[in-house]
TITI-37318 format. One record per residue: residue in three letters; x, y, z of N, C-alpha, C in turn. Coordinates in steps of 0.02 Angstrom, whole numbers, padded with zeros to 5 digits, always signed. Layout:
<atoms>
ALAXYZXYZXYZ...
</atoms>
This chain:
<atoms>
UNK-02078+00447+02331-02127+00403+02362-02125+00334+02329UNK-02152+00286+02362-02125+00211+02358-02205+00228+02317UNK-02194+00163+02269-02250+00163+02223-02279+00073+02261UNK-02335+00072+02285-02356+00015+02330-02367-00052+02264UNK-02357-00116+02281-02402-00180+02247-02458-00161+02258UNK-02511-00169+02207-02582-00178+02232-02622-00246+02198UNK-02652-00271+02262-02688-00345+02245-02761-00325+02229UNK-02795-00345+02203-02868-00346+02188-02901-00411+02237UNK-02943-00391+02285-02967-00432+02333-03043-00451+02305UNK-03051-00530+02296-03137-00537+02325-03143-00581+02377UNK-03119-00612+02426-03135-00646+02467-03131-00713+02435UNK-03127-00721+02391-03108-00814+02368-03045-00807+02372UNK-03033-00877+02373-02971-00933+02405-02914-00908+02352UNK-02926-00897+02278-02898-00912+02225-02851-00823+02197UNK-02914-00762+02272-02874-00699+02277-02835-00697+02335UNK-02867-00750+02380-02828-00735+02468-02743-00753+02445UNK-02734-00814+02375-02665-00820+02374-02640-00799+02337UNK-02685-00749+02301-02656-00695+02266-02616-00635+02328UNK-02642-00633+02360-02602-00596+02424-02571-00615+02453UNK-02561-00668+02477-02521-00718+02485-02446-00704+02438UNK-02443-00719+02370-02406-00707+02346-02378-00643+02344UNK-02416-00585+02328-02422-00513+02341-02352-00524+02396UNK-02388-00553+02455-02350-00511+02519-02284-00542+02520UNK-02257-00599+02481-02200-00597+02476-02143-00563+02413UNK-02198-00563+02367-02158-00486+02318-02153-00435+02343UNK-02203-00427+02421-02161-00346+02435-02116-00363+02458UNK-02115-00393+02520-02054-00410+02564-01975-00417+02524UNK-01999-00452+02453-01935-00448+02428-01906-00403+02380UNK-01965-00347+02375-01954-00285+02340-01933-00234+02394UNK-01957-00261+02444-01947-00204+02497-01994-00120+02497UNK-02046-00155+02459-02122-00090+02450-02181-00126+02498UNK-02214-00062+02498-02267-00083+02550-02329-00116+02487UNK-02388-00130+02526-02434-00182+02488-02514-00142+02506UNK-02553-00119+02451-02625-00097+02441-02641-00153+02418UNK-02699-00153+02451-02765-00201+02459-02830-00170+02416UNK-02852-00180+02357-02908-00147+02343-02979-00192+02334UNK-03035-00174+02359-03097-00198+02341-03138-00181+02302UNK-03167-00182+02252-03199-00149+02210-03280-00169+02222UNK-03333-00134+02272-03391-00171+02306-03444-00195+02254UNK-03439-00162+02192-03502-00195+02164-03478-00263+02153UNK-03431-00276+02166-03439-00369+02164-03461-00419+02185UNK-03504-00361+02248-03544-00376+02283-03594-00374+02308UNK-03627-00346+02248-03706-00273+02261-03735-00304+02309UNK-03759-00375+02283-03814-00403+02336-03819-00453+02389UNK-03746-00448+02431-03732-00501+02483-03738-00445+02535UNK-03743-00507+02588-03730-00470+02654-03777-00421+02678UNK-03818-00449+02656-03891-00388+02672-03922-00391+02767UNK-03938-00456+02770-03960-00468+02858-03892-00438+02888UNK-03829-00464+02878-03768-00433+02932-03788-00346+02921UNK-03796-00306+02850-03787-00227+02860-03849-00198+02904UNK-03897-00243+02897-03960-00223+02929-03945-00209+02993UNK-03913-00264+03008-03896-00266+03081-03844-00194+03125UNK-03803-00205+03089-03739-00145+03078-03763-00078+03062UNK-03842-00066+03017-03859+00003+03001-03811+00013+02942UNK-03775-00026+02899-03718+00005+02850-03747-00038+02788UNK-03723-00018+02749-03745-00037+02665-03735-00098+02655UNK-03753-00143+02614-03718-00215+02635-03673-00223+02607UNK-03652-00208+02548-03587-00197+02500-03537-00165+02536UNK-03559-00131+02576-03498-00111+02628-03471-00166+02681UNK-03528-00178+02722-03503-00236+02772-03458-00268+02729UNK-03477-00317+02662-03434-00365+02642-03374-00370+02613UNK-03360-00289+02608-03299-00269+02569-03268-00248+02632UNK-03294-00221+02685-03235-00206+02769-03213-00287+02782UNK-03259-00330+02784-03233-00393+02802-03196-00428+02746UNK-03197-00419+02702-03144-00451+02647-03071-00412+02642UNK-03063-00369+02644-03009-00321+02673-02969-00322+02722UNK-03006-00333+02772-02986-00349+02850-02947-00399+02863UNK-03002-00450+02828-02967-00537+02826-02897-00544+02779UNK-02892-00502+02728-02842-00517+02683-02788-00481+02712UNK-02805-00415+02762-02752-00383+02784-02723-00441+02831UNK-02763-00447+02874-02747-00487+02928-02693-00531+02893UNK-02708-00578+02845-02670-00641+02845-02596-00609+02803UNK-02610-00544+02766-02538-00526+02765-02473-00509+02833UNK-02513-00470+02885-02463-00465+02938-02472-00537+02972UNK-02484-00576+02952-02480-00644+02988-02430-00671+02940UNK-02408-00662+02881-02378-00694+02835-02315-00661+02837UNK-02334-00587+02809-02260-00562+02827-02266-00494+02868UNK-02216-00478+02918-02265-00442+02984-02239-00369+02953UNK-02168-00387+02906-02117-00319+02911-02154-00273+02837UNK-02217-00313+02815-02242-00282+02749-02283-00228+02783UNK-02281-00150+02741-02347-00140+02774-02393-00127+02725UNK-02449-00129+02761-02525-00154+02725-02553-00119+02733UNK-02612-00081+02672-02664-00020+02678-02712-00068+02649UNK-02773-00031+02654-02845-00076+02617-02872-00006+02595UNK-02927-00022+02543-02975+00011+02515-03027-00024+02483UNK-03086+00019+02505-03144-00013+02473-03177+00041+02425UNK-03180+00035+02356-03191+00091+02300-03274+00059+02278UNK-03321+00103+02279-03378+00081+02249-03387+00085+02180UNK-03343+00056+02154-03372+00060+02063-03366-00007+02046UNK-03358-00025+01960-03336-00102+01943-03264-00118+01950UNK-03244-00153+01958-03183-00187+01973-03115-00153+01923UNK-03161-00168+01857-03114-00174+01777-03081-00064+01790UNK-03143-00066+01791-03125+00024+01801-03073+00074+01863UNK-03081+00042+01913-03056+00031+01982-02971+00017+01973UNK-02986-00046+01950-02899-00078+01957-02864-00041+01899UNK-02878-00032+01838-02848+00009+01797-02816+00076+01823UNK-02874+00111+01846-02844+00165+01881-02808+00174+01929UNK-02815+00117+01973-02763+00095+02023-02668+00112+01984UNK-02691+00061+01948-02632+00040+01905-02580+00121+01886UNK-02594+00142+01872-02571+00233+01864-02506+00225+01930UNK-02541+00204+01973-02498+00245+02044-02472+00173+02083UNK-02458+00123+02036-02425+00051+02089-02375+00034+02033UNK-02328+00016+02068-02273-00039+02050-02281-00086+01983UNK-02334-00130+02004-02361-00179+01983-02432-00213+02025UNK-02482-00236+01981-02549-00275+02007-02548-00335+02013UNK-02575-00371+02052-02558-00467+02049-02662-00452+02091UNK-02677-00488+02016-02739-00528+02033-02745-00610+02034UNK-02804-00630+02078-02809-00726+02061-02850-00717+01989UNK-02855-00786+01975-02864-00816+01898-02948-00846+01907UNK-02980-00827+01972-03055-00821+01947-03052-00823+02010UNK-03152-00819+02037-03179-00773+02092-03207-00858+02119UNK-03264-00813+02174-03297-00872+02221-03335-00902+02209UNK-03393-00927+02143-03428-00946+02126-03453-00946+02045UNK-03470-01006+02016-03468-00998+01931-03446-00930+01908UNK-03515-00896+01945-03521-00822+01899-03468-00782+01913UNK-03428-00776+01974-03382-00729+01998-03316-00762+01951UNK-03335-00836+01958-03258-00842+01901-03248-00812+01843UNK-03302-00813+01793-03323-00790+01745-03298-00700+01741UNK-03317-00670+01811-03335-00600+01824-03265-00595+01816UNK-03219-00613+01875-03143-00604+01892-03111-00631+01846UNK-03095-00674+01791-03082-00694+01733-03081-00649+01694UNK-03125-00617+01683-03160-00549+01614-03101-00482+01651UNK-03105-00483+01712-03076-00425+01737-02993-00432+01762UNK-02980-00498+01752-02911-00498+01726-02873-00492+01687UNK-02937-00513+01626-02910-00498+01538-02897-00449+01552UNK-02946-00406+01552-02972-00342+01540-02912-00276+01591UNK-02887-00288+01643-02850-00280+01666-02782-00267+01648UNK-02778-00335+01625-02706-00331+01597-02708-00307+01524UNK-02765-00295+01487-02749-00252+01413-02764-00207+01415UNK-02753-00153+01488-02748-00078+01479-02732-00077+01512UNK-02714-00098+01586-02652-00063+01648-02597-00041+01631UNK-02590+00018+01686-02517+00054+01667-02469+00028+01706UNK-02477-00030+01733-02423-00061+01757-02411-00148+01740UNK-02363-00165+01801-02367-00237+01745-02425-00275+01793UNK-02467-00319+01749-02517-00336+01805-02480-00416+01800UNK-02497-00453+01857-02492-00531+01874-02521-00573+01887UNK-02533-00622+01853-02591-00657+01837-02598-00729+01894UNK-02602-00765+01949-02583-00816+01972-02605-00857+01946UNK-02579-00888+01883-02602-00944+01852-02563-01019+01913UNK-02582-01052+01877-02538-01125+01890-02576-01166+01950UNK-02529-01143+02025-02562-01212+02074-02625-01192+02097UNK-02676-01241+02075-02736-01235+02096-02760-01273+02158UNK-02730-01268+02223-02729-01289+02256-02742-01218+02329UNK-02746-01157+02272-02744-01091+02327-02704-01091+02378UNK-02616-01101+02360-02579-01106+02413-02545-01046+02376UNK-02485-01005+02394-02455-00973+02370-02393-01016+02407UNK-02340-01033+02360-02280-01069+02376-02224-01014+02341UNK-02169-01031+02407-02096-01014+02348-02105-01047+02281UNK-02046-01002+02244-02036-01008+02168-02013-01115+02160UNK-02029-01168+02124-01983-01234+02158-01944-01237+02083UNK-01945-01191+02027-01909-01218+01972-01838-01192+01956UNK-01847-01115+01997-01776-01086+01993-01773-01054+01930UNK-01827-01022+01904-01808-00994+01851-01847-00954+01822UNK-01849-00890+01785-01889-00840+01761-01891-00826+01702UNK-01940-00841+01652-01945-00834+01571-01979-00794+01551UNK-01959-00777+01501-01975-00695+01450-01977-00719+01372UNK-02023-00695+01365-02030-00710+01287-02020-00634+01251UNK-01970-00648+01192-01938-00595+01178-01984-00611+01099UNK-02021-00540+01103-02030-00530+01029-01992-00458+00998UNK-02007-00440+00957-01968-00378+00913-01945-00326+00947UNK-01870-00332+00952-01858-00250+00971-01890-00190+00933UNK-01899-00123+00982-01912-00138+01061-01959-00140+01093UNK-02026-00186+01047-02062-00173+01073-02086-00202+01154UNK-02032-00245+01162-02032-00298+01230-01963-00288+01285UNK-01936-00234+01244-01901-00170+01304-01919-00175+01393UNK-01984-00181+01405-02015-00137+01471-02036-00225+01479UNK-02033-00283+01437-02069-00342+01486-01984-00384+01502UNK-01930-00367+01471-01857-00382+01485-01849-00360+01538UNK-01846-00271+01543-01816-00263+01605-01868-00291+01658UNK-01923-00307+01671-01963-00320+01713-01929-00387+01750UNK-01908-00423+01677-01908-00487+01703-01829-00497+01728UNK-01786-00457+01689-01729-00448+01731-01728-00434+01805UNK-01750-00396+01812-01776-00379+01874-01794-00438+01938UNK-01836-00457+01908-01882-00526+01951-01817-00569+01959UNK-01769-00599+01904-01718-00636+01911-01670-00641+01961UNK-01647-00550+01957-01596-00529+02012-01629-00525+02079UNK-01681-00514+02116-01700-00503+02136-01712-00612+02176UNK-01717-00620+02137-01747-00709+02174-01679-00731+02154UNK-01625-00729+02120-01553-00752+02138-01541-00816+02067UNK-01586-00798+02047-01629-00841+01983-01612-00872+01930UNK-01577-00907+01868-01569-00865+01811-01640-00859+01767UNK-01615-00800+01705-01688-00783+01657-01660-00826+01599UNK-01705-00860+01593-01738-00890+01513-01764-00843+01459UNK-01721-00835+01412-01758-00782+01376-01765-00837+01314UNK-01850-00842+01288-01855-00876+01212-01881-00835+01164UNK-01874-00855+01104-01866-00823+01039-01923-00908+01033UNK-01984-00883+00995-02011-00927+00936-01989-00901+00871UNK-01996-00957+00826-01973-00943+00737-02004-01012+00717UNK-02044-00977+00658-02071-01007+00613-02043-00995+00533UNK-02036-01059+00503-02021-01060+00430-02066-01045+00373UNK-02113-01016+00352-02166-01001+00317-02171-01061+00262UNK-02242-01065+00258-02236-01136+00213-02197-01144+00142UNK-02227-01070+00120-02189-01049+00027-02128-01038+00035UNK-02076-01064+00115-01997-01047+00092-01983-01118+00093UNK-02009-01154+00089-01994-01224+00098-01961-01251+00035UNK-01913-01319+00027-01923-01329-00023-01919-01426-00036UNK-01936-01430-00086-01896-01536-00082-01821-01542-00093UNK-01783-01494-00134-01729-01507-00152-01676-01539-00070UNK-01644-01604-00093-01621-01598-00038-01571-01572-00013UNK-01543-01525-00054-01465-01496-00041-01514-01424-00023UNK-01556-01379-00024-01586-01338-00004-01645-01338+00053UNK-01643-01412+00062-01715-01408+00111-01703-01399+00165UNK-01637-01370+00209-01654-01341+00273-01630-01274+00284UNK-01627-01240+00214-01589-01167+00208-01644-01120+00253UNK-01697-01128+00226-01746-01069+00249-01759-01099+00333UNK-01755-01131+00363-01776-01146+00438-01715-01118+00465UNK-01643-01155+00424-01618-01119+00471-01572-01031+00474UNK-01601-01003+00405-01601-00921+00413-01664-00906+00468UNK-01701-00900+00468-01748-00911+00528-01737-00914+00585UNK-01701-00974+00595-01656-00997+00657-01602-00942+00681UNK-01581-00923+00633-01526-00872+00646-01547-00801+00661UNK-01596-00792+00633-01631-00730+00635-01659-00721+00704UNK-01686-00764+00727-01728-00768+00823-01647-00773+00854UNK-01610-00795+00837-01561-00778+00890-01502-00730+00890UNK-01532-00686+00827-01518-00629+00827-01551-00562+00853UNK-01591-00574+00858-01660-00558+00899-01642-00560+00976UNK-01628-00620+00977-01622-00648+01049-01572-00580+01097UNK-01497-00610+01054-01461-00557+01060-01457-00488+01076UNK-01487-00460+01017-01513-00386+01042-01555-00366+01089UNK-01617-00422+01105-01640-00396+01168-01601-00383+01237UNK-01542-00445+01255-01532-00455+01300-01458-00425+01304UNK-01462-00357+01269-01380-00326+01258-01374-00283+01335UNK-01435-00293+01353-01412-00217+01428-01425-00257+01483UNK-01437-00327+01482-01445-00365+01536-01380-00380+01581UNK-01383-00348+01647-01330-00326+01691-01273-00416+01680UNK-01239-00398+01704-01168-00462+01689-01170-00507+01761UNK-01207-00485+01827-01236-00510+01868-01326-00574+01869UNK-01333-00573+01806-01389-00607+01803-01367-00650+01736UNK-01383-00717+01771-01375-00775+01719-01428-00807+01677UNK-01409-00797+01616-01460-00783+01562-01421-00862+01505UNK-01495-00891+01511-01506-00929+01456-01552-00906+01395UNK-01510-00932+01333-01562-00909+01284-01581-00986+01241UNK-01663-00975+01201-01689-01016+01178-01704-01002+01118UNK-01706-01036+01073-01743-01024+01019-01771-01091+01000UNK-01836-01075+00968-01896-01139+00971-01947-01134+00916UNK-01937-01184+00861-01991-01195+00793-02053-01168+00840UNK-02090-01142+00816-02164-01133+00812-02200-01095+00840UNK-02260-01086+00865-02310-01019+00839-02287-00998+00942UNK-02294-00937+00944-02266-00923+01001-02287-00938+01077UNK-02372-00934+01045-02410-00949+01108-02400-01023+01129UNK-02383-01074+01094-02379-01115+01109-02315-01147+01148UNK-02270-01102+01103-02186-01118+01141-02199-01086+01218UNK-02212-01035+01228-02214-01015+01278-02262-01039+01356UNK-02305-01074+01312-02366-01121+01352-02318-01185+01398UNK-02289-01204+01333-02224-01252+01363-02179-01226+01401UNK-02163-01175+01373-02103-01148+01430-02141-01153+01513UNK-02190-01121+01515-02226-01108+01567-02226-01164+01622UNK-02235-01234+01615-02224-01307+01638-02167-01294+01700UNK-02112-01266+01703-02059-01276+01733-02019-01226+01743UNK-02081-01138+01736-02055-01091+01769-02089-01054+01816UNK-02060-01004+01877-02086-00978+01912-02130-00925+01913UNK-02105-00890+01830-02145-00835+01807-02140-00830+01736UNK-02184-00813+01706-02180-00818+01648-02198-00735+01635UNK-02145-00717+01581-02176-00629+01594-02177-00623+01511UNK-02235-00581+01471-02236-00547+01418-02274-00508+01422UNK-02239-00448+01348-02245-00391+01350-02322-00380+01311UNK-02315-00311+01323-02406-00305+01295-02383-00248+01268UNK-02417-00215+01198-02406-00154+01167-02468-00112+01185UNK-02448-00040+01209-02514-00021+01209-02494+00060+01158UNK-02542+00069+01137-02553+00135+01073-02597+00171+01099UNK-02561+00241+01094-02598+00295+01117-02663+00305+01076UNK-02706+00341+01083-02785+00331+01071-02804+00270+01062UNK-02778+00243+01067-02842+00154+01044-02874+00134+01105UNK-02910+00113+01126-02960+00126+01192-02980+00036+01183UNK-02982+00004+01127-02998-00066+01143-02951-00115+01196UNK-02954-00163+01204-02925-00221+01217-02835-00221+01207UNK-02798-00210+01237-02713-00196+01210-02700-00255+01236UNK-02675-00315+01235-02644-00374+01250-02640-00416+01202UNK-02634-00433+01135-02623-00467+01094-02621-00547+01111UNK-02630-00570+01048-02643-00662+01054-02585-00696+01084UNK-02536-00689+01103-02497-00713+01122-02489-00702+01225UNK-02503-00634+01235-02512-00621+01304-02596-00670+01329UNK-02645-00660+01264-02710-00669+01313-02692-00758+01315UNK-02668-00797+01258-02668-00850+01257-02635-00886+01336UNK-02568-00848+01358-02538-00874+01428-02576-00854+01465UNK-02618-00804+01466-02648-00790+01544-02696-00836+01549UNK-02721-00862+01490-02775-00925+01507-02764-00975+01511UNK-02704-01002+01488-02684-01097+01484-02608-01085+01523UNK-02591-01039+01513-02519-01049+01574-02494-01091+01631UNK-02461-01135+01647-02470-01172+01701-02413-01139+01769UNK-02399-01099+01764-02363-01010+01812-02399-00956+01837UNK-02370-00915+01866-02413-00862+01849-02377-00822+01792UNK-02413-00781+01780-02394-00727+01718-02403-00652+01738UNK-02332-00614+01697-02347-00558+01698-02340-00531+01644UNK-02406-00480+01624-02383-00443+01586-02391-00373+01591UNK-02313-00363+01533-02297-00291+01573-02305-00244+01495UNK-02357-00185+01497-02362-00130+01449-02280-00113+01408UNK-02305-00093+01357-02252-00061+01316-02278-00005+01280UNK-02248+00070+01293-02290+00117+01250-02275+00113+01185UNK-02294+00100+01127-02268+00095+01057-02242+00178+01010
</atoms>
């Protein structure tokens, strides 16, 4: 059985092109596309329309947010096919569990109003530091359009084998798949106490360092098929930030997330939560069991 995309729907602009996008990752995955609503996002709208209808109002507004998002997928792409669901619990709890039985999740980067941004924000973190799949974040054009890729290119931030195993092949994947090449970067930092004044020694320790991330580099990218064209980077400084940059002038930006059996908090580390919030791409990040 085909394991479906699933989008997280609320009826703002900022999820409609989250489906939007959605419906052209199936088409080019060639999987079908779930639609999920999670209604308490909506306890208390839509009350005069259910009255009218005899139905709950959290219901009316989650059939019509569903409907509409289905709709504009077979209007977008006709050959996708499209299921909906409307689950009555919270969102964060909902999509997680979703996550078990999809491909991959692609949520928008906040909801329809202050508080819903706030709401859908929390439940994207939150999302992506325990899903069992890779979730996708639509950072970048805030203009609620979903556009082709315009940079031609797909980046991966490679930290320690192996623990970034499962966000490589992901992104390998995405590469071959859009005809692409992958950017793979390595950050490296020189620690302050290897430093030194001497000037016949003062660039020894940056550049063992240097050598070390692109040894790194290397080993990640030893099983990357001979059909996908792979640039590698290596870049002074703290990672979230290299990668913030990278983000400027790619189509996807993908890192890995560690997750540990019994630990029940928050699994996405400073480096994943930092891109999902200042990223100018979208982002994915994809679990790694440790």
């Amino acid at each position: 059985m085909e394991l479906p995309l699933v989008v997280g729907v609320d009826g703002s602009e900022p999820s409609l092109r989250a489906v939007d996008w959605a419906a052209d990752e199936a088409a080019l995955r060639g999987l079908p596309l779930r639609l999920v609503y999670a209604s308490l996002w909506e306890r208390y709208e839509g009350t005069a329309l259910a009255q009218d209808l005899g139905k709950p109002s959290e219901q009316v507004m989650a059939e019509d947010i569903v409907e509409t998002a289905a709709r504009r997928v077979r209007t977008r792409r006709p050959d996708v096919k499209v299921t909906t669901d409307v689950l009555p619990e919270e969102p964060e709890y909902a999509l997680v569990r979703e996550s078990r039985t999809a491909a991959a999740m692609v949520l928008g980067s906040r909801g329809r109003s202050s508080l819903a941004e706030a709401l859908l924000g929390a439940v994207s973190v939150t999302v992506a530091g325990h899903a069992h799949c890779p979730v996708i974040v639509l950072r970048g054009s805030h203009d609620n359009r979903a556009v082709p890729g315009r940079h031609g290119r797909i980046v991966v931030g490679v930290g320690e084998e192996p623990a970034d195993a499962a966000a490589m092949r992901f992104a390998v994947g995405e590469a071959r798949r859009r005809g692409v090449p992958l950017e793979a970067v390595r950050a490296w930092r020189c620690p302050a106490h290897e430093t030194t004044d001497h000037p016949l020694l003062a660039g020894e320790p940056a550049r063992l360092h240097e050598e070390r991330a692109a040894e790194v580099l290397e080993v990640a990218l030893r099983d990357v098929p001979a059909d996908v064209e792979v640039h590698r980077r290596t870049v002074e400084g703290h990672a979230r930030q290299v990668l913030l940059g990278a983000s400027a002038d790619a189509d996807l930006l993908v890192v890995g997330a560690r997750r540990r059996e019994g630990h029940y908090g928050l699994q996405l580390g400073r480096v994943a939560h930092a891109v999902l919030h200042h990223a100018v791409c979208p982002v994915a990040v994809v679990p790694q069991r440790a």
